[in-house]
Structures are given as structure tokens and as C-alpha cells.
C-alpha positions as CSV (number, residue, x, y, z in Angstrom):
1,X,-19.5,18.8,-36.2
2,X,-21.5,16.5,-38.1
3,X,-20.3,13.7,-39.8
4,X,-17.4,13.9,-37.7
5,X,-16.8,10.3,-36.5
6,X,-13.1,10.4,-34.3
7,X,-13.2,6.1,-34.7
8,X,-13.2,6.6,-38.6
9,X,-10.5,9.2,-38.8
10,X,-8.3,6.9,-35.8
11,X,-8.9,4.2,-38.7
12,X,-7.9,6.1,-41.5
13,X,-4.8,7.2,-39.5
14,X,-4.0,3.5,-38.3
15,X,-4.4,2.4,-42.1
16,X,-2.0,4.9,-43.3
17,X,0.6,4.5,-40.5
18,X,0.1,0.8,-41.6
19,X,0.7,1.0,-45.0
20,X,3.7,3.6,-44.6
21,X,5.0,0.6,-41.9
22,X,4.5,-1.5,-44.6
23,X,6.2,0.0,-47.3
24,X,9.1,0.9,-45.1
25,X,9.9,-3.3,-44.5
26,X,9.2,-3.7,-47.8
27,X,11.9,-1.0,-49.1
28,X,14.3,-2.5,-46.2
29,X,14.0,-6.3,-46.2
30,X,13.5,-7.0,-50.5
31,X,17.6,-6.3,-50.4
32,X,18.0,-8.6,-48.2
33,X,15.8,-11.2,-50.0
34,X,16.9,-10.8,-53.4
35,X,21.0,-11.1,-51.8
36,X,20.6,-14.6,-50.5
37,X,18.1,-15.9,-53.5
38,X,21.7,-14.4,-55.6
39,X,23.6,-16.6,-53.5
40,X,21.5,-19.5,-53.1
41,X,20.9,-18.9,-49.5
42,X,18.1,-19.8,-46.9
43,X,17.5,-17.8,-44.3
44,X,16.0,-18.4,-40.5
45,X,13.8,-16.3,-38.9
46,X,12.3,-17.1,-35.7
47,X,14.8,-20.7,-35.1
48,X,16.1,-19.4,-31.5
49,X,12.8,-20.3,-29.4
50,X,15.0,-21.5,-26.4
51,X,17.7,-18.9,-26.5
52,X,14.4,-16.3,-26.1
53,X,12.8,-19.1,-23.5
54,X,15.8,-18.5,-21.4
55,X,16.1,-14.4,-21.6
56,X,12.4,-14.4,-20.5
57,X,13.0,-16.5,-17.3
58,X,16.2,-14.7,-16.6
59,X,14.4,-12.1,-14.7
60,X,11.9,-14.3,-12.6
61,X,15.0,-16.2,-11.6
62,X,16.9,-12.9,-10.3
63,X,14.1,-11.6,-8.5
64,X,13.6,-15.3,-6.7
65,X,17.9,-15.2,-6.2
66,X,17.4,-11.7,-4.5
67,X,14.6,-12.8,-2.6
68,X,16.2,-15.7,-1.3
69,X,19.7,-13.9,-0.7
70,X,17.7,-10.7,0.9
71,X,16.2,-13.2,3.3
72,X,19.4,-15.3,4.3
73,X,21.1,-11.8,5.0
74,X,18.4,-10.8,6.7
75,X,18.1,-13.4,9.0
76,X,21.5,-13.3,10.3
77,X,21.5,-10.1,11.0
78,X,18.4,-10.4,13.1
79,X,20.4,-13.3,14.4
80,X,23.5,-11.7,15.8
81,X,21.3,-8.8,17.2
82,X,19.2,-11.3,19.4
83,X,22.8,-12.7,20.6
């Protein structure tokens, strides 16, 4: 087809979906806002760096735990065969 351009149209699409994202927040999050500026509150967003810091790492340290465990088992079993 000409004229047809499938990066324009993905644009328009991501625009839209964007804007309907948008909007959604908004209609979501402004009761929020407008509740603690009523009572005088301040809110955090973002404050628990370290809390997320630890979550990530939990994983890498499981994997290294099994790995380590895995291997001690391992080699006692290999142990008691040879004896």
C-alpha cells in the first residue's frame, strides 16, 4: 500500500497507549494527592533503596548457598563410595 509506513502507525499506537497510561495514573493517583495535601501530609516515594538492594541480592546469594551446599553433599557422597 502506499503511504503505508508500519513505524508511524507502531507510533501512533505507542502514543495512544501512552496517553491512555497516562490518564489512567492521573485518574488513580490525584485522590491520593489531594488526601494528604487535606491532611497536611508528605509522602515518600522511592525512600526504601536498601530494602530493594537486599531483595535483588537475595537470589545471587541462594544460588551461591545451593552451590556451595550441592557441592559439600556432593562430595561426601563421592567420599563414602570411594571407602
Amino acid at each position: 500500500m502506499p503511504g503505508y509506513d508500519p513505524a508511524y502507525v507502531d507510533t501512533i499506537c505507542f502514543v495512544i497507549a501512552k496517553s491512555v497510561a497516562l490518564e489512567r495514573i492521573e485518574e488513580r493517583f490525584t485522590p491520593l494527592v489531594l488526601l494528604c495535601r487535606r491532611l497536611g501530609r508528605a509522602m515518600r516515594i522511592g525512600a526504601n533503596r536498601w530494602l530493594w538492594l537486599v531483595l535483588c541480592l537475595l537470589p545471587i546469594v541462594n544460588f551461591f548457598t545451593l552451590y556451595i551446599f550441592m557441592f559439600l553433599v556432593l562430595g561426601r557422597m563421592l567420599d563414602r563410595l570411594e571407602s
